[in-house]
PDB file as gemmi writes it, atoms N, CA and C in Angstrom:
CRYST1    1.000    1.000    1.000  90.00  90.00  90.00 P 1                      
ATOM      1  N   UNK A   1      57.416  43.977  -2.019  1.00  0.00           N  
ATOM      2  CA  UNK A   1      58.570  44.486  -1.288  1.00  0.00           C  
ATOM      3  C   UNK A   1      58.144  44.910   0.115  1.00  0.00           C  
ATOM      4  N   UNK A   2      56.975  45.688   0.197  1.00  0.00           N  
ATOM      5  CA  UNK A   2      56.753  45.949   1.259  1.00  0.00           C  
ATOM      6  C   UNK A   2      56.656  44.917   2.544  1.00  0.00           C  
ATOM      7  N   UNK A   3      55.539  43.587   1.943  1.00  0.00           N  
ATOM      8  CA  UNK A   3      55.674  41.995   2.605  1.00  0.00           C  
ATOM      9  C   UNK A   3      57.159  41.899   3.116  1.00  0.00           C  
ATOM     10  N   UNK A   4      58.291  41.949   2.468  1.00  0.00           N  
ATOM     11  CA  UNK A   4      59.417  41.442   2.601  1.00  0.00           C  
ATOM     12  C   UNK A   4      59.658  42.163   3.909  1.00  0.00           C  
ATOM     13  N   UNK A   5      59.742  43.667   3.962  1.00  0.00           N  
ATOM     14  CA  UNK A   5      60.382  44.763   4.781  1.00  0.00           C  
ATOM     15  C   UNK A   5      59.803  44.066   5.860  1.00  0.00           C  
ATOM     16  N   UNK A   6      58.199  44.439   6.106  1.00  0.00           N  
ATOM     17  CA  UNK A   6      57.408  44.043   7.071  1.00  0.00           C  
ATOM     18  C   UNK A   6      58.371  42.527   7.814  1.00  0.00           C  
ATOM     19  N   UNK A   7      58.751  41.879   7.411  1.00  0.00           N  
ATOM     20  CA  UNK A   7      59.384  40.284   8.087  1.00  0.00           C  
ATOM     21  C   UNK A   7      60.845  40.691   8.297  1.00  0.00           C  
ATOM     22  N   UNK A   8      61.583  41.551   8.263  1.00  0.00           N  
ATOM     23  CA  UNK A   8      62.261  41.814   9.191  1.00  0.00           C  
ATOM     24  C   UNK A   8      63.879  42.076   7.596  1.00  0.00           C  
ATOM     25  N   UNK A   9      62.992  42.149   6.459  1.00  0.00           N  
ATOM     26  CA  UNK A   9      64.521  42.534   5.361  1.00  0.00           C  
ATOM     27  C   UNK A   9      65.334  43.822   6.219  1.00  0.00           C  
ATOM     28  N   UNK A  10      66.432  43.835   5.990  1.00  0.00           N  
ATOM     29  CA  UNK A  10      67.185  45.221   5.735  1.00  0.00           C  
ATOM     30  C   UNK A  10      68.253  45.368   4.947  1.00  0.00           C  
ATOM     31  N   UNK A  11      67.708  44.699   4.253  1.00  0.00           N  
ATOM     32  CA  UNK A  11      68.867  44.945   2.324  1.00  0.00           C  
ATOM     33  C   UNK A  11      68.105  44.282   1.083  1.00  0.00           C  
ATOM     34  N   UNK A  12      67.893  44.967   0.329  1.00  0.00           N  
ATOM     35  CA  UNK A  12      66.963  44.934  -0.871  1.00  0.00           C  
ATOM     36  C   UNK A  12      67.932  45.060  -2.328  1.00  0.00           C  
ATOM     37  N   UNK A  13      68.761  44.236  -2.833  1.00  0.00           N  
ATOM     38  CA  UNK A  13      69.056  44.256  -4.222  1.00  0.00           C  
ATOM     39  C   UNK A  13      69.020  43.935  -5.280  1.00  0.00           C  
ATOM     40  N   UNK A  14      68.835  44.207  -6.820  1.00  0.00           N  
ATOM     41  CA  UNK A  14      68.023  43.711  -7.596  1.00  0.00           C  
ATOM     42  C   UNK A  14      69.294  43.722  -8.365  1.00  0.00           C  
ATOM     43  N   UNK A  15      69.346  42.129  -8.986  1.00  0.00           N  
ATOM     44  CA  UNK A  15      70.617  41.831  -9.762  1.00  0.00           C  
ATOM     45  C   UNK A  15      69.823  41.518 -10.984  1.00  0.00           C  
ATOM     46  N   UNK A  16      69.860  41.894 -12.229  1.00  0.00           N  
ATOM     47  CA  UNK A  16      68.933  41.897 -13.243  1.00  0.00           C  
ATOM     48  C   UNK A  16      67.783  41.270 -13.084  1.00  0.00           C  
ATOM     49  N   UNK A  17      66.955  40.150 -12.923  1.00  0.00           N  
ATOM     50  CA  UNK A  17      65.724  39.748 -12.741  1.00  0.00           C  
ATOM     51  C   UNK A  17      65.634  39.077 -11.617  1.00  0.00           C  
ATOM     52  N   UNK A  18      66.520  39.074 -10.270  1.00  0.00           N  
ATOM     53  CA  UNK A  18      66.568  38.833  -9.314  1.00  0.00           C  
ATOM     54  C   UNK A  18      66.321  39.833  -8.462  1.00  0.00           C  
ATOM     55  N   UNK A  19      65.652  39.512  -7.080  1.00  0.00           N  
ATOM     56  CA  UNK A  19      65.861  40.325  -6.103  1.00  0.00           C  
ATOM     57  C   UNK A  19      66.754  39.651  -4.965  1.00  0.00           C  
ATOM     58  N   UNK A  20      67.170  40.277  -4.246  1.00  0.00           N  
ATOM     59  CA  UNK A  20      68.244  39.197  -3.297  1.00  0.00           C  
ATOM     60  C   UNK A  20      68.013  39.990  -1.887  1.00  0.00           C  
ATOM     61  N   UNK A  21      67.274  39.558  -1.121  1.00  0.00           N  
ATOM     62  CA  UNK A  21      66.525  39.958   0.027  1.00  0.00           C  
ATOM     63  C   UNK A  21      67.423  39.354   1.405  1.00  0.00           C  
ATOM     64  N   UNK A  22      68.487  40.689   2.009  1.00  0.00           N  
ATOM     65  CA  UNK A  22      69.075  39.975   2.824  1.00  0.00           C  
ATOM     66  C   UNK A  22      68.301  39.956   4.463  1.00  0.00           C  
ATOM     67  N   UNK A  23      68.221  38.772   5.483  1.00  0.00           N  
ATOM     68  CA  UNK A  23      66.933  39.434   6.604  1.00  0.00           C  
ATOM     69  C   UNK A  23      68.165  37.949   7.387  1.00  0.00           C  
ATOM     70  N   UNK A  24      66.962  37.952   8.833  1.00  0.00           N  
ATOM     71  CA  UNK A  24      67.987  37.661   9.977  1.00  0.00           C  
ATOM     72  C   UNK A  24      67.802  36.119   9.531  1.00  0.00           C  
ATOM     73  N   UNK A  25      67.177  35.425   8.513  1.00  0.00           N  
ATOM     74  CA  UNK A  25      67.647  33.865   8.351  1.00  0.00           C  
ATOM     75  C   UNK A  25      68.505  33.645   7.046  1.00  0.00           C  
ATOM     76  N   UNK A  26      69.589  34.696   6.567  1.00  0.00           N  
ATOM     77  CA  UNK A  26      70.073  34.589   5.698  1.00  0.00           C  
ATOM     78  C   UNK A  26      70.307  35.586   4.248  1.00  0.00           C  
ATOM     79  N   UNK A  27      69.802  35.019   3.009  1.00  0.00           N  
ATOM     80  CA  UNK A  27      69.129  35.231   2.306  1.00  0.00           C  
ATOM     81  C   UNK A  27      68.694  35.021   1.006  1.00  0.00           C  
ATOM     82  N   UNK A  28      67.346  35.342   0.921  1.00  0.00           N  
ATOM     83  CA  UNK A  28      66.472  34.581  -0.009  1.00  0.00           C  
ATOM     84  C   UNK A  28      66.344  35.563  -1.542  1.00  0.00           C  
ATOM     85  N   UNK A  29      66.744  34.838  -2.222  1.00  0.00           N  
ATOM     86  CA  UNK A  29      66.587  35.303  -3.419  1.00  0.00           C  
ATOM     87  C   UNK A  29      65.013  34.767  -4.851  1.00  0.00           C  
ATOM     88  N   UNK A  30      64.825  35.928  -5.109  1.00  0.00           N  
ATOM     89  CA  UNK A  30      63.025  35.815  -5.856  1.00  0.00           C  
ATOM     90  C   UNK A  30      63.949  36.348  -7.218  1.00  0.00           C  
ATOM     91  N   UNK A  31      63.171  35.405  -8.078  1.00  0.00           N  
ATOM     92  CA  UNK A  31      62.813  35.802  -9.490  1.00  0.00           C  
ATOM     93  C   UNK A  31      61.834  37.006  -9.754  1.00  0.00           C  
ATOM     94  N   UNK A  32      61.989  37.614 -10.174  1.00  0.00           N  
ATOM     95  CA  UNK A  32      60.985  39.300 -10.168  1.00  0.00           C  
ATOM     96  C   UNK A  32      60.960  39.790 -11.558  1.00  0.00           C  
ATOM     97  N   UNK A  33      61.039  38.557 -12.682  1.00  0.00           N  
ATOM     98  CA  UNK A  33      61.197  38.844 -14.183  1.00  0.00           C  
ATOM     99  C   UNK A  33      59.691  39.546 -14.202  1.00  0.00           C  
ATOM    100  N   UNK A  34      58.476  39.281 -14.082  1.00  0.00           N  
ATOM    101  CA  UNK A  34      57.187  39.017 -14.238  1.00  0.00           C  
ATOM    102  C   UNK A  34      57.270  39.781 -12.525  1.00  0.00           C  
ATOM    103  N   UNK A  35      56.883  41.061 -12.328  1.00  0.00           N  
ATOM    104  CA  UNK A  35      56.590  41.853 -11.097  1.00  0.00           C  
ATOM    105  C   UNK A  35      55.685  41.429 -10.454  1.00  0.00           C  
ATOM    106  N   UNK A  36      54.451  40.909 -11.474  1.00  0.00           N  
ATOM    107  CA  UNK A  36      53.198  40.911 -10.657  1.00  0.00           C  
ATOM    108  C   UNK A  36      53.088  39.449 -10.058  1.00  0.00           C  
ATOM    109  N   UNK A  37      54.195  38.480 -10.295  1.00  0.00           N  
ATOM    110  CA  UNK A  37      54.011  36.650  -9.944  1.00  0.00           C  
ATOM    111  C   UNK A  37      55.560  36.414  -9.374  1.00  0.00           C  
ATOM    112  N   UNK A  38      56.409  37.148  -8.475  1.00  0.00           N  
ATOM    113  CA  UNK A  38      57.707  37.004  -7.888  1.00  0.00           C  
ATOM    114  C   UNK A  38      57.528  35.612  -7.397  1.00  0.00           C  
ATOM    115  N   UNK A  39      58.829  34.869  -7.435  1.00  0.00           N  
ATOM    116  CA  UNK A  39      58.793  33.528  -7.033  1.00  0.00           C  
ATOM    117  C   UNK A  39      60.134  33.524  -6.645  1.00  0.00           C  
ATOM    118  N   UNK A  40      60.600  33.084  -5.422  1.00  0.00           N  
ATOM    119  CA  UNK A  40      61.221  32.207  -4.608  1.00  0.00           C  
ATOM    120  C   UNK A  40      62.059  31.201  -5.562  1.00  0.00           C  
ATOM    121  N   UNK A  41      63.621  31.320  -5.789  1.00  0.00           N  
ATOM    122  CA  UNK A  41      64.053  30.447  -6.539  1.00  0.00           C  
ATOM    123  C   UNK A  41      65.540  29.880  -5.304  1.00  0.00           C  
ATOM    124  N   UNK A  42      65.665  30.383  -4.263  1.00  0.00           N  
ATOM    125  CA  UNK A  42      66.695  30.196  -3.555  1.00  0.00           C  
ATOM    126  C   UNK A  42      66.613  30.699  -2.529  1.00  0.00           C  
ATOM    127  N   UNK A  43      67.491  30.033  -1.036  1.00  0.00           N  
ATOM    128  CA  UNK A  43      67.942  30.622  -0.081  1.00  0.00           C  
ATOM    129  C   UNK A  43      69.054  30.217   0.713  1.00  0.00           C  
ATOM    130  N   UNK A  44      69.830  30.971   1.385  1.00  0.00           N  
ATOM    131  CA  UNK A  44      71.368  30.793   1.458  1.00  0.00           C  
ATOM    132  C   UNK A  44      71.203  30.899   3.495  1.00  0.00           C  
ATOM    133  N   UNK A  45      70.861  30.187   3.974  1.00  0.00           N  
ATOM    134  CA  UNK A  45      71.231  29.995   5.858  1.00  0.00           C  
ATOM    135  C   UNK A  45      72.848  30.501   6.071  1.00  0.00           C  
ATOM    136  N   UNK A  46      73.183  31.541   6.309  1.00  0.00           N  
ATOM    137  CA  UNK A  46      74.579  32.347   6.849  1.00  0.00           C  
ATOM    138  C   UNK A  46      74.641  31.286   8.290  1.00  0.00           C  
ATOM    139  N   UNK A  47      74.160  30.761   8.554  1.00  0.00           N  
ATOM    140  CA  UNK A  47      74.643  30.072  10.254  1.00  0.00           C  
ATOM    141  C   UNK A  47      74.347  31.303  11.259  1.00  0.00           C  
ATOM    142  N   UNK A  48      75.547  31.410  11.571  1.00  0.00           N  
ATOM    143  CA  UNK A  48      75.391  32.168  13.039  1.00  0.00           C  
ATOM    144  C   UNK A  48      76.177  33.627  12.326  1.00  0.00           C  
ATOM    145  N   UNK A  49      76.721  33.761  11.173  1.00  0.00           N  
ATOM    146  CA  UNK A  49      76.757  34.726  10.312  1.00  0.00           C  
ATOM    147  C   UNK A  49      75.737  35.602   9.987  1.00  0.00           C  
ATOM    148  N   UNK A  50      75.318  36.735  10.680  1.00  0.00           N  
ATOM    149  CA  UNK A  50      74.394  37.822  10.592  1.00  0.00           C  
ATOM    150  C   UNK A  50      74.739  38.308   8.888  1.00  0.00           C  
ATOM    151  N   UNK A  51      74.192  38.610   7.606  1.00  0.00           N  
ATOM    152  CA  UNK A  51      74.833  39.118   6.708  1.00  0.00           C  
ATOM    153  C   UNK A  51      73.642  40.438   6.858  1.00  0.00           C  
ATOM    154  N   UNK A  52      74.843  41.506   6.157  1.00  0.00           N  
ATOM    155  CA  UNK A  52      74.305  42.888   6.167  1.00  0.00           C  
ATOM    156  C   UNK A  52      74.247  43.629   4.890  1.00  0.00           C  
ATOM    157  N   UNK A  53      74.721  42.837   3.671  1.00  0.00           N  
ATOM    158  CA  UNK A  53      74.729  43.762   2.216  1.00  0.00           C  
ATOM    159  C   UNK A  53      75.176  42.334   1.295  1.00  0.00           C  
ATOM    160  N   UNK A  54      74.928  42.904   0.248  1.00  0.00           N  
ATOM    161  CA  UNK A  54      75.217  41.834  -1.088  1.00  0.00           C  
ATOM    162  C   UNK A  54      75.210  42.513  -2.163  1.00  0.00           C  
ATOM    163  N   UNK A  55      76.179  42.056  -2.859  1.00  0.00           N  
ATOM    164  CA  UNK A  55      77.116  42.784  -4.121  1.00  0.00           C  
ATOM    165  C   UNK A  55      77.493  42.181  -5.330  1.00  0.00           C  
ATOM    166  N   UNK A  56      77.273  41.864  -6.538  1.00  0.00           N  
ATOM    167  CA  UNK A  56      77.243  41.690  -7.476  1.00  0.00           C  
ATOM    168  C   UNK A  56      79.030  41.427  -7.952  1.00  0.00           C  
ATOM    169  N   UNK A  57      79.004  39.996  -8.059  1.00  0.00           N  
ATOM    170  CA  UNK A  57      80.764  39.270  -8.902  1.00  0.00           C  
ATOM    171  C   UNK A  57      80.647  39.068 -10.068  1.00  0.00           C  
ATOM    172  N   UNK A  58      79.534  39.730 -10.795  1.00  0.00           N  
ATOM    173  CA  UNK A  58      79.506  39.522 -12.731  1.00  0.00           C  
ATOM    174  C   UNK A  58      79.658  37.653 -12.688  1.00  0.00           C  
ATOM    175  N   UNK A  59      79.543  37.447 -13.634  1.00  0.00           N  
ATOM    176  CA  UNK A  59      79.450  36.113 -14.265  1.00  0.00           C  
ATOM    177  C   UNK A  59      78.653  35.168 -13.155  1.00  0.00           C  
ATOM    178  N   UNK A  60      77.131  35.792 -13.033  1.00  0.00           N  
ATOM    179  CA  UNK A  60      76.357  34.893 -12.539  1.00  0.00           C  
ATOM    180  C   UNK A  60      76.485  34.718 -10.683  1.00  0.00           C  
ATOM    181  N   UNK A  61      77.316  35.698 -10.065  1.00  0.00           N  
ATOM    182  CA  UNK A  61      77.734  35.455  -8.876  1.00  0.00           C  
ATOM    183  C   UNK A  61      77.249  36.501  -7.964  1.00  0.00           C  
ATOM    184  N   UNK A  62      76.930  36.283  -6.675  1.00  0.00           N  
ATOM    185  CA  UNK A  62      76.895  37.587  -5.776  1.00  0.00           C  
ATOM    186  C   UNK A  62      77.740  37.326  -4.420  1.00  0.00           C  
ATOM    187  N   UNK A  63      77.947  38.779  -4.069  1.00  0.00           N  
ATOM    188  CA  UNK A  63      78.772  38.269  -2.825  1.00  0.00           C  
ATOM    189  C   UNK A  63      78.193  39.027  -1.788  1.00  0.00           C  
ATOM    190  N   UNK A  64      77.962  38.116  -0.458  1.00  0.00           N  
ATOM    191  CA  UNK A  64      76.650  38.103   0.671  1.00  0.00           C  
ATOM    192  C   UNK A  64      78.364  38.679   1.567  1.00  0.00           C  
ATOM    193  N   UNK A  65      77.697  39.863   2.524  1.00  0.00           N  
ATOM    194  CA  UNK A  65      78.754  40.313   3.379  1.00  0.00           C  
ATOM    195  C   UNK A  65      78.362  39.932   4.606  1.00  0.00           C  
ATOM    196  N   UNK A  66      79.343  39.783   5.497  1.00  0.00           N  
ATOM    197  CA  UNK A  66      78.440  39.847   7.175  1.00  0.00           C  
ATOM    198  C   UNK A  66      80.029  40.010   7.922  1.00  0.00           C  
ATOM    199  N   UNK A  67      80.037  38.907   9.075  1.00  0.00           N  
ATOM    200  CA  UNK A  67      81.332  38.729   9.550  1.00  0.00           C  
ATOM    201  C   UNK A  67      82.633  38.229   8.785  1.00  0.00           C  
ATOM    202  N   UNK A  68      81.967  37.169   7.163  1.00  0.00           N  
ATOM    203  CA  UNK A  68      82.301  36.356   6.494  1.00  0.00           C  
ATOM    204  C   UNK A  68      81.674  36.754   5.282  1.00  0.00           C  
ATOM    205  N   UNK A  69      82.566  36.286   4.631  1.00  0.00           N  
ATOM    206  CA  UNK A  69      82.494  36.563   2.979  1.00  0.00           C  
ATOM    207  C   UNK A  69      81.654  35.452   2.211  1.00  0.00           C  
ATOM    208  N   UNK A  70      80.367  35.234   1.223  1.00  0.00           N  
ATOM    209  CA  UNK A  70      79.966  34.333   1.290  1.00  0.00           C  
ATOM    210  C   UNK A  70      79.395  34.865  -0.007  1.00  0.00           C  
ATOM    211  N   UNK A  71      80.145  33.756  -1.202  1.00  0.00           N  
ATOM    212  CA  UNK A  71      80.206  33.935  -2.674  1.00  0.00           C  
ATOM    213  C   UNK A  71      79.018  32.926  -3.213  1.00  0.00           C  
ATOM    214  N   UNK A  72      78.226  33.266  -3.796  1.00  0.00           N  
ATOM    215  CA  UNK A  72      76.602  32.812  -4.253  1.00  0.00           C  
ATOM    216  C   UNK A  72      76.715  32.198  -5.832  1.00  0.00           C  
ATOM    217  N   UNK A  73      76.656  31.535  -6.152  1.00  0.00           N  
ATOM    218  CA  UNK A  73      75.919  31.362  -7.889  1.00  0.00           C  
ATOM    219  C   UNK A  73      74.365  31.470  -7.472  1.00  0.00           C  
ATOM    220  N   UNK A  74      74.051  32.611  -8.692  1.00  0.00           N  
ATOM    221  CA  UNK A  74      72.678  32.371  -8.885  1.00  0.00           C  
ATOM    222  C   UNK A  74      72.168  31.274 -10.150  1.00  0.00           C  
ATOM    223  N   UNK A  75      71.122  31.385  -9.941  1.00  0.00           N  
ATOM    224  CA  UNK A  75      70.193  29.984 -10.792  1.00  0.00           C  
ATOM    225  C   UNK A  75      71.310  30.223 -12.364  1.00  0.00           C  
ATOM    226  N   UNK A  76      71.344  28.681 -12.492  1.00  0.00           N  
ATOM    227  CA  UNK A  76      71.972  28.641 -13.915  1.00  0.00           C  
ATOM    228  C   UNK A  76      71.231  29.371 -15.453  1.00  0.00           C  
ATOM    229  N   UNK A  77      69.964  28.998 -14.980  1.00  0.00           N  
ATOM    230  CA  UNK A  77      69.120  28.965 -16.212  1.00  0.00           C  
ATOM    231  C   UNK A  77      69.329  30.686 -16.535  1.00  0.00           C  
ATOM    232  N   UNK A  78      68.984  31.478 -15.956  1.00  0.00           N  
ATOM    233  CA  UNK A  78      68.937  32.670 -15.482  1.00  0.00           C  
ATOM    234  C   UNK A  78      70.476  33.677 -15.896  1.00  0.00           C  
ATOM    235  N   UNK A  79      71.561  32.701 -16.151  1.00  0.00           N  
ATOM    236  CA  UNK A  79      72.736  33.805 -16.107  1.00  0.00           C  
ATOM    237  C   UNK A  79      72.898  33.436 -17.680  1.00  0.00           C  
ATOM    238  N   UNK A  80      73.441  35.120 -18.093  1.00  0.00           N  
ATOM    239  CA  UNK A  80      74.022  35.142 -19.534  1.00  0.00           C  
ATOM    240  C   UNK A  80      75.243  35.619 -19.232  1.00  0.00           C  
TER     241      UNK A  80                                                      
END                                                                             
């Protein structure tokens, strides 16, 4: 986490075994089942959309805020 901050994150949320790391190219979401081996399973380019928070739509979904509203599925394998 700290790596992450250091590169410029400023929103950190953990949707059950996800982390969803919002920073100025978007954002990138890590698998964090296993703490000590986090892996990179996605990332979402907002465009010219700065996003500033991300929020949890139940059934496998998150929703990325900025100027624009921007509704996510996370990894299939991953949602119950």
């Amino acid at each position: 986490i700290e790596q992450l901050l250091h590169y410029g994150a400023w929103d950190l949320r953990l949707f059950d075994q996800y982390l969803a790391v919002i920073h100025s190219g978007g954002l990138t979401l890590y698998d964090v089942s296993d703490p000590s081996r986090p892996f990179q399973v996605g990332h979402y380019n907002s465009g010219i959309d700065h996003l500033n928070t991300v929020v949890s739509l139940g059934e496998g979904r998150i929703l990325a805020a900025g100027n624009h509203l921007h509704v996510i599925r996370l990894p299939e394998r991953e949602r119950s």
